[in-house]
N, C-alpha and C positions, 0 to 999 in steps of 0.2 A: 595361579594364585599370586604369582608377583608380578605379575604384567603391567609394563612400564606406560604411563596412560601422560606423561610429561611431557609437551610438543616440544619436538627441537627447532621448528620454523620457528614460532614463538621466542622463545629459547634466542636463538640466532639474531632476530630481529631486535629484543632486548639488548645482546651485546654489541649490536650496532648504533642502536640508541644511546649507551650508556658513553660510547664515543660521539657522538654526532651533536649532543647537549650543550658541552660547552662550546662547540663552534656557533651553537644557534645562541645561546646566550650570549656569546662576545661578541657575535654579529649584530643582535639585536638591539644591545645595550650602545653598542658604537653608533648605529643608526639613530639612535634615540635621544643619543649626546649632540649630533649631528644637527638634525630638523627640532630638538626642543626650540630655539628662541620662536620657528613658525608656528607651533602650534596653539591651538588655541589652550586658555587656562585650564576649561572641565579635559581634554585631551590627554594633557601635561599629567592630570591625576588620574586620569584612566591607564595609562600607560604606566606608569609609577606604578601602581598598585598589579595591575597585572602580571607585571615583570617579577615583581615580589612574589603574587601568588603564585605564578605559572612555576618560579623555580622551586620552593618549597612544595607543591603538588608533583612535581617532577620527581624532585629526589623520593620521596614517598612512595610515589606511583611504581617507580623502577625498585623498589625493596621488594615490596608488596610481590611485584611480576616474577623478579627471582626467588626468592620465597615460594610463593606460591607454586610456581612452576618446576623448579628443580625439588623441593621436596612434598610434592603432590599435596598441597594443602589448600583444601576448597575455600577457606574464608579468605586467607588471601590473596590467591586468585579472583577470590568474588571484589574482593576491594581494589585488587589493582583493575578490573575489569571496570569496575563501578564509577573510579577518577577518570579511567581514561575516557571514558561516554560520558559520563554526567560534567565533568571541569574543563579536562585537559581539551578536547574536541572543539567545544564551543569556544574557548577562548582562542586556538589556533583558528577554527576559523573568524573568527569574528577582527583578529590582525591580520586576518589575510583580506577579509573584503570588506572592509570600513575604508572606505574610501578618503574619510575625513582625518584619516591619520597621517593621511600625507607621503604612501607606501611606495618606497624605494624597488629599482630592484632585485639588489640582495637580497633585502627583506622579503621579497615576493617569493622568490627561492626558496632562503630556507623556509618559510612556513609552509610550501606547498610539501618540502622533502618531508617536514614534523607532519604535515595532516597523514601523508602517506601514510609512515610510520605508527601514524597513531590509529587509524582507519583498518590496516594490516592488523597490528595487535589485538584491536576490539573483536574481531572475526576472528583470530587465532584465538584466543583466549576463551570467546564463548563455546568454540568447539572443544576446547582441550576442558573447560568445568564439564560442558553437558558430559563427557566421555571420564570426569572422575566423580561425578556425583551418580553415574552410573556403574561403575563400577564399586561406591562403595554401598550403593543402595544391594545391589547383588549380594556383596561379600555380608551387609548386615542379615539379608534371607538367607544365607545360605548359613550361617551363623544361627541363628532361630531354627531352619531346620535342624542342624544337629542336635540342640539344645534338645529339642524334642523327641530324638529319638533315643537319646539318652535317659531322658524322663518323661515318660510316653503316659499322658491322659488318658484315665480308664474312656471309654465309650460307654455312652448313656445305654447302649442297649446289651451289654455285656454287663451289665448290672443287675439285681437279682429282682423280683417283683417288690419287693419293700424298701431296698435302695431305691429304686426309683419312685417311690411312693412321696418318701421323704427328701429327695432331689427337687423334685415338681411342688408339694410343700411346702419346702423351702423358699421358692421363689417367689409366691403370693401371688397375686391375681394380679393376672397380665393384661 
């Protein structure tokens, strides 16, 4: 009944991540102080805004992971899951192969370490919810069983001839 369904890989990989961030943001943001004058204008604002998202999706994403994970909670595990596939993914790759950003390479590095990272957790993650949404779906049936053997529903046929008259009665036409 208390079996621990919390991945430690996962686990692990997050407090690697949680070090690895700021070197990929210092990297990134020096790279991008770096080639700003070359890049084109729409670039300049892509990259600006990215930088911004990616870090604020980051610090959320990595809550949500420890959260979720150290204290078995499927929402948000389902949310850190959810950033790292639906945001964090696509934006790591999309700086790793836009060509037109003009990609150093440092910058090549760290984003392939970050896709790593992030491609590892996606897979960790979906196995450690499938294995607590099963486990709570378990404990909620096994919870209703007792319920009912506790308070045990008469049977329609351990009913008397006019109980069951007024049972079927009851129910009107079917």
């Amino acid at each position: 009944d208390n079996e621990i369904v919390s991945s430690l890989p996962l686990q692990m990989s997050l407090y690697f991540n949680v070090y690895f961030f700021p070197f990929w943001w210092l990297s990134t943001v020096v790279m991008l102080h770096l080639k700003y004058p070359v890049l084109s204008d729409y670039y300049k604002f892509i990259l600006v805004t990215i930088m911004i998202l990616a870090s604020l999706i980051e610090v959320i994403r990595l809550y949500l992971g420890y959260m979720g994970n150290l204290q078995e909670k499927v929402p948000e595990l389902a949310g850190f899951w959810l950033l790292s596939l639906l945001l964090q993914l696509p934006i790591i790759l999309f700086l790793l192969f836009n060509e037109g950003l003009r990609i150093q390479p440092l910058e090549r590095v760290v984003h392939v370490i970050f896709a790593l990272f992030l491609t590892f957790q996606v897979i960790a993650a979906f196995v450690t919810l499938k294995r607590m949404v099963n486990k709570l779906a378990t404990h909620f049936r096994l919870n209703e069983f007792d319920q009912l053997e506790e308070h045990p529903v008469p049977n329609f046929y351990s009913l008397s001839k006019e109980e069951r008259a007024v049972s079927v009665a009851g129910r009107g036409p079917c």
